[in-house]
N, CA and C atoms as a LAMMPS dump frame, in Angstrom:
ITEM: TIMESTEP
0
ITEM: NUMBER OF ATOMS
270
ITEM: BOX BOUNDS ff ff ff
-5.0000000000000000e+02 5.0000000000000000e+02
-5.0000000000000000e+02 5.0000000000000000e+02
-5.0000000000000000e+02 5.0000000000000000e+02
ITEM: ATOMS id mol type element x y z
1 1 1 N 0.841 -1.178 0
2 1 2 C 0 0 0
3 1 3 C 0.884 1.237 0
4 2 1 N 0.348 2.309 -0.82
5 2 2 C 1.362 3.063 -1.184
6 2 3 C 0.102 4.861 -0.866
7 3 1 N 0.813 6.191 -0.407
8 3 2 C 0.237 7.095 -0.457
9 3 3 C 0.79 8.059 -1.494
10 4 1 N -0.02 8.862 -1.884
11 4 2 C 0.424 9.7 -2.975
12 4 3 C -0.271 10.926 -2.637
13 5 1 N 0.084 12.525 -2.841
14 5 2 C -0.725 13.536 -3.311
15 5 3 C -0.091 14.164 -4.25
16 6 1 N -1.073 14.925 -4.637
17 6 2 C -1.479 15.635 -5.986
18 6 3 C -1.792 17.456 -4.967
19 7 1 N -1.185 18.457 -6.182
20 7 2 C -1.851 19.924 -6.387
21 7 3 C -2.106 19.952 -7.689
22 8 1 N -3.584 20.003 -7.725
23 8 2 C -4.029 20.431 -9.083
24 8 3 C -4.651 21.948 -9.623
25 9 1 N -3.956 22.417 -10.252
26 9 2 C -4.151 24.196 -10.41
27 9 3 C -5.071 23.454 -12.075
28 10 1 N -5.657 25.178 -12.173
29 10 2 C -6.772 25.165 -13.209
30 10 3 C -7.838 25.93 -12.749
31 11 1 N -8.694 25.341 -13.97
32 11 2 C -10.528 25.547 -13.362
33 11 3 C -10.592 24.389 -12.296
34 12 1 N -10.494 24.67 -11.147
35 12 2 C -10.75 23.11 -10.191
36 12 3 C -11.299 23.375 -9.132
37 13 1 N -11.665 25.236 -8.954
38 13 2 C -12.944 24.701 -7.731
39 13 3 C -14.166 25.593 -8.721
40 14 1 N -15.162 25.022 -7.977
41 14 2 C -16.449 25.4 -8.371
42 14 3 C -17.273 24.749 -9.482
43 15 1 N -16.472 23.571 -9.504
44 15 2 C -17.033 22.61 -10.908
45 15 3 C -17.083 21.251 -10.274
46 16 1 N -17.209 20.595 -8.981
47 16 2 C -17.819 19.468 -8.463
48 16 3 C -16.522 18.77 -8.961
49 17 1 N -15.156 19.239 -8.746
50 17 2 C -13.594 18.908 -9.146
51 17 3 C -13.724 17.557 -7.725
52 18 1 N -13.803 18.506 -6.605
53 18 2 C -13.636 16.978 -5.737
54 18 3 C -14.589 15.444 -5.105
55 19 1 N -15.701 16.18 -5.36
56 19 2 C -16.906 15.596 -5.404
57 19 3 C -16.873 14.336 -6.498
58 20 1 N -16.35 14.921 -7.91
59 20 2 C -16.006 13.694 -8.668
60 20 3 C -14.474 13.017 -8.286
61 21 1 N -13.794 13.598 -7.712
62 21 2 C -12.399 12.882 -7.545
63 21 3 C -12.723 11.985 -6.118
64 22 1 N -13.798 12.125 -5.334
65 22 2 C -14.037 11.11 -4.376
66 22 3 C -14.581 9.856 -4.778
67 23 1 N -15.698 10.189 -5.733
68 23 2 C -16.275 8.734 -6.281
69 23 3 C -15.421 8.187 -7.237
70 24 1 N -14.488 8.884 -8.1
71 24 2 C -13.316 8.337 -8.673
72 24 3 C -12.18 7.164 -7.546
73 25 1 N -12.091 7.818 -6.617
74 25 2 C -10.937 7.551 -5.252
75 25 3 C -11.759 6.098 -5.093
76 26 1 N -13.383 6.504 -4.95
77 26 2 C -13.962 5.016 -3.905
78 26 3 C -14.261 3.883 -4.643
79 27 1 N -14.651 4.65 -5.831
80 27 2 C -14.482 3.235 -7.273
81 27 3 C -13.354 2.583 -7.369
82 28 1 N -12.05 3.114 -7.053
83 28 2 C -10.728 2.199 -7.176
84 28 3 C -10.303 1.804 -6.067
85 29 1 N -10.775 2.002 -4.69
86 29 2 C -10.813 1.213 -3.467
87 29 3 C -9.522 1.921 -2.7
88 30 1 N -9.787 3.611 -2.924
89 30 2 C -8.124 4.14 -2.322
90 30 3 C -9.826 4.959 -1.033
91 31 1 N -8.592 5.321 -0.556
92 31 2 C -8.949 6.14 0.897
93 31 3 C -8.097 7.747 0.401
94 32 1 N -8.79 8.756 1.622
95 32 2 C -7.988 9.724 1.719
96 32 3 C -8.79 10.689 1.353
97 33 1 N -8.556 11.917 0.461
98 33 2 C -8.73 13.542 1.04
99 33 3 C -8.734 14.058 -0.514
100 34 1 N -10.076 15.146 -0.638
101 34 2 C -9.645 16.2 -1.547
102 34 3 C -9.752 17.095 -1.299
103 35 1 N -9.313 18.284 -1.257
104 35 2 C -10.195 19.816 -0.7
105 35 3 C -9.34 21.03 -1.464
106 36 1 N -10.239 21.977 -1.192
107 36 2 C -10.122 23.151 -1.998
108 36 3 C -8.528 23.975 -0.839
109 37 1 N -7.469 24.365 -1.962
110 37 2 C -6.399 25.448 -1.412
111 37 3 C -6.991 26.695 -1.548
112 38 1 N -6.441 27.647 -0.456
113 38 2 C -7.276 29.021 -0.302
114 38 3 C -6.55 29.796 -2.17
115 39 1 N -5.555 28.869 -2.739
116 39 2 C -5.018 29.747 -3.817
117 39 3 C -5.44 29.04 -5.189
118 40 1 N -6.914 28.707 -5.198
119 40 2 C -7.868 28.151 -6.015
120 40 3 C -6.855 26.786 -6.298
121 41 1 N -6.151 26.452 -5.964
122 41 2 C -5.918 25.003 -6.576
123 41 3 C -6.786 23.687 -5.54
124 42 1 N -6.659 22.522 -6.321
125 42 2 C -6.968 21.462 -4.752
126 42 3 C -6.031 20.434 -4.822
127 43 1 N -5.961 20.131 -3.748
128 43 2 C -4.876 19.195 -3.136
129 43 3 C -5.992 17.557 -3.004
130 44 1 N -5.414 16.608 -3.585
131 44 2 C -5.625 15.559 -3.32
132 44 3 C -4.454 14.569 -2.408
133 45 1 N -4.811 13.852 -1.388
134 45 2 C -3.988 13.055 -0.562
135 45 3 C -5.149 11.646 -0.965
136 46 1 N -3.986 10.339 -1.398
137 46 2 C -4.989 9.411 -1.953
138 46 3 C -3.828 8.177 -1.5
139 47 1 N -4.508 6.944 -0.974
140 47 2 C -3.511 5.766 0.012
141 47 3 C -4.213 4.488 -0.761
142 48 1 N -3.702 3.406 -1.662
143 48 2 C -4.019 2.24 -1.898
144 48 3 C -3.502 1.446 -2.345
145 49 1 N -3.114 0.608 -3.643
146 49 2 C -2.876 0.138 -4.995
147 49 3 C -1.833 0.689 -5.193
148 50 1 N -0.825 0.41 -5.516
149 50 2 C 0.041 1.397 -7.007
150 50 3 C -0.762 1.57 -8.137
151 51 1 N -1.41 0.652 -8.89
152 51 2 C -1.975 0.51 -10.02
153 51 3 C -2.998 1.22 -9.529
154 52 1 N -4.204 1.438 -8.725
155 52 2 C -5.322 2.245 -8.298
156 52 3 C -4.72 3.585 -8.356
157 53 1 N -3.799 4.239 -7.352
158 53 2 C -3.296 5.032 -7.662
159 53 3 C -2.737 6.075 -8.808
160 54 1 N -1.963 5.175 -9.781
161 54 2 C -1.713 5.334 -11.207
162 54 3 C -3.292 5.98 -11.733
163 55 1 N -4.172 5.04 -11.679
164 55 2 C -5.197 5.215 -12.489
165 55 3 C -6.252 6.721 -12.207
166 56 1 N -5.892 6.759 -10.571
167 56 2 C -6.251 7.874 -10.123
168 56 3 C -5.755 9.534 -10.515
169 57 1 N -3.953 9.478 -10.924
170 57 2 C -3.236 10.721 -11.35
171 57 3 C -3.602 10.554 -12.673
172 58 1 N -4.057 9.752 -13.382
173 58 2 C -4.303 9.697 -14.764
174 58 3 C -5.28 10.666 -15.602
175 59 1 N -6.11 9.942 -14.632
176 59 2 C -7.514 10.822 -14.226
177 59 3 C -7.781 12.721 -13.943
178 60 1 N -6.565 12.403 -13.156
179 60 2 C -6.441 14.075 -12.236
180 60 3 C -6.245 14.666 -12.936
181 61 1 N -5.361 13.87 -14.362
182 61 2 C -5.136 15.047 -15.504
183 61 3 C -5.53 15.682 -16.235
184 62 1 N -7.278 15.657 -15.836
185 62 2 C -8.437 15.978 -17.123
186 62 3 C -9.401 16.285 -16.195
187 63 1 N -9.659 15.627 -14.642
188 63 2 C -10.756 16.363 -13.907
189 63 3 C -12.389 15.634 -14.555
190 64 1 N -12.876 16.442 -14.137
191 64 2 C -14.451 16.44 -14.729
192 64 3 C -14.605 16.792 -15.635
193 65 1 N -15.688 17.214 -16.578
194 65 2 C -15.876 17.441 -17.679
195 65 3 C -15.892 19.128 -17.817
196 66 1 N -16.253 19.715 -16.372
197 66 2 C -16.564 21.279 -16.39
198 66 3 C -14.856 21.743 -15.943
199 67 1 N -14.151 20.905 -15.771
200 67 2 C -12.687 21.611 -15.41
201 67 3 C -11.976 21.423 -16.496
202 68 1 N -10.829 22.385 -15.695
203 68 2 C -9.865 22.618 -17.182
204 68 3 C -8.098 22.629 -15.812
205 69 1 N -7.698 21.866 -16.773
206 69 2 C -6.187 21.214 -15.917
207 69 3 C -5.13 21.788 -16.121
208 70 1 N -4.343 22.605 -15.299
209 70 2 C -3.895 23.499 -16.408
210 70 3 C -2.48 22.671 -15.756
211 71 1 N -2.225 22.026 -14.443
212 71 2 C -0.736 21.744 -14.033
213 71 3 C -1.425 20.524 -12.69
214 72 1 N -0.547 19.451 -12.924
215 72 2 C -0.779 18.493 -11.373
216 72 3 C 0.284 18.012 -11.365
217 73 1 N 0.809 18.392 -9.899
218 73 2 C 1.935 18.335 -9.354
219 73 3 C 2.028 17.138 -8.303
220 74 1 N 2.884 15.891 -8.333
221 74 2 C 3.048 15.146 -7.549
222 74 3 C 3.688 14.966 -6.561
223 75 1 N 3.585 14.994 -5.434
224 75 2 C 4.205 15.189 -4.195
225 75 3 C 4.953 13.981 -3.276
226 76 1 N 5.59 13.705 -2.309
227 76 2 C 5.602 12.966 -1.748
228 76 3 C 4.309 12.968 -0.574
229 77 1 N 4.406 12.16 -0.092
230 77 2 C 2.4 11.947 0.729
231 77 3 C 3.547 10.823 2.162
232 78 1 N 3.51 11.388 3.528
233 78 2 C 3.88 11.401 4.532
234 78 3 C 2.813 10.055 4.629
235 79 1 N 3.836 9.067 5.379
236 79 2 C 3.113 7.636 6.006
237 79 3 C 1.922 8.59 6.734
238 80 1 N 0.803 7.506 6.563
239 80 2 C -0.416 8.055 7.16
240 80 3 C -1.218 9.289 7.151
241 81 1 N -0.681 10.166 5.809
242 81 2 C -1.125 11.635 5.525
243 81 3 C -2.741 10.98 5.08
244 82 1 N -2.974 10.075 4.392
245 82 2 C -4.087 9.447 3.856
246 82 3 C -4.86 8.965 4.744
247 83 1 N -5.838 9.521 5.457
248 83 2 C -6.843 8.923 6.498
249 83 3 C -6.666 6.927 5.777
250 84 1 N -6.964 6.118 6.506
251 84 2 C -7.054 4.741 6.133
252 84 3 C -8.243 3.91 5.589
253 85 1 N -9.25 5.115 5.918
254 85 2 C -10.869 4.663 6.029
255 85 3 C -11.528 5.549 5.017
256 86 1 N -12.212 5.327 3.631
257 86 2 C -13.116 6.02 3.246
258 86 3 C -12.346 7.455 2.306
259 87 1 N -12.925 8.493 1.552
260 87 2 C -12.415 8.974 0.866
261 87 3 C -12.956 10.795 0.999
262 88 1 N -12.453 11.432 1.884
263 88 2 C -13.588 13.032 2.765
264 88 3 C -12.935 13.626 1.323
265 89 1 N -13.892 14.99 1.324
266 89 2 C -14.617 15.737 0.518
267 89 3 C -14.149 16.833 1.567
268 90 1 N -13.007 17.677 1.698
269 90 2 C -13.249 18.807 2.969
270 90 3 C -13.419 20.102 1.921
């Protein structure tokens, strides 16, 4: 089991950006976090799969259909930054 986050700058709040990146997260069986940065980007923290994972930054690179991606930046993700349980929406 592996953790990963993401900053994704763009159109990415106000278009249901994390709302779809949670049911994305719970369809591939990862745990963890999306929420809005006060400097319009959002930060995803996401814990599962390598391959779930993968499939998840893949994803991040296109968003929803109402966003627009302009940069996603991969981070290192601190043991246990990824709640273990379930996938919050803050």
């Amino acid at each position: 089991m592996s953790a990963r986050r993401w900053l994704i700058s763009g159109r990415v709040q106000g278009v249901a950006f994390r709302a779809h990146t949670q049911g994305r997260a719970l369809a591939l069986g990862l745990s963890g976090y999306a929420m809005n940065l006060p400097d319009g980007r959002v930060e995803v923290c996401a814990q599962g799969a390598d391959d779930a994972l993968d499939q998840l930054a893949r994803w991040l690179r296109h968003g929803p259909p109402a966003a627009r991606v302009d940069a996603l930046h991969e981070l290192p993700a601190a043991a246990g930054e990824a709640p273990g349980v379930g996938f919050a929406v803050r």
